[in-house]
C-alpha positions, 0 to 999 in steps of 0.5 A, a space after each residue: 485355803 490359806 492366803 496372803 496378806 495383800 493378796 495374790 501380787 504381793 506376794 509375787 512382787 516380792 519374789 520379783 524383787 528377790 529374783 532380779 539379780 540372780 545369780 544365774 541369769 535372767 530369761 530375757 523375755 522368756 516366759 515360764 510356769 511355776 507351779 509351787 505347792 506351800 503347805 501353811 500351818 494353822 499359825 499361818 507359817 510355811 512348813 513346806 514349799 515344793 515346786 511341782 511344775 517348773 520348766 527351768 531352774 533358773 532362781 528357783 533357790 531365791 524363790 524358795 527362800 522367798 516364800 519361806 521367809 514369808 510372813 504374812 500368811 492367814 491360814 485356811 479355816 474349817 468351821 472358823 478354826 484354823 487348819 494347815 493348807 495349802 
């Protein structure tokens, strides 16, 4: 399975710093669930992001672009090779 450099709260944290000042608004203390698929290739480069579960759109744009511009993806290995994965 692929994963990001620094782990699972770097990656969010930017997605936090990129959703603050939405343009849309904020949730105001509301929680929700985000499910996002993202495919990662066997170069550790986003292919594909799809948002399976998401109980409201509010951001969901700044998410994506986020994560597509993400860089710092070690993709996953199958017998120490690299292979696409999300």
């Amino acid at each position: 399975m692929a994963s990001y450099i620094g782990g699972y709260q770097s990656i969010l944290k930017q997605i936090e710093i990129a959703t603050k000042n939405c343009s849309k608004g904020k949730l105001r203390g509301k929680d929700t669930t985000l499910i996002i698929d993202v495919l990662i290739t066997d170069k550790g480069k986003v292919a594909k992001v799809d948002f399976v579960k998401a109980e409201v759109s509010l951001c969901n744009e700044d998410i994506r672009k986020t994560i597509e511009n993400s860089n710092m993806w070690k993709p996953g290995l199958i017998d120490n090779k690299p292979v696409n994965s999300y």
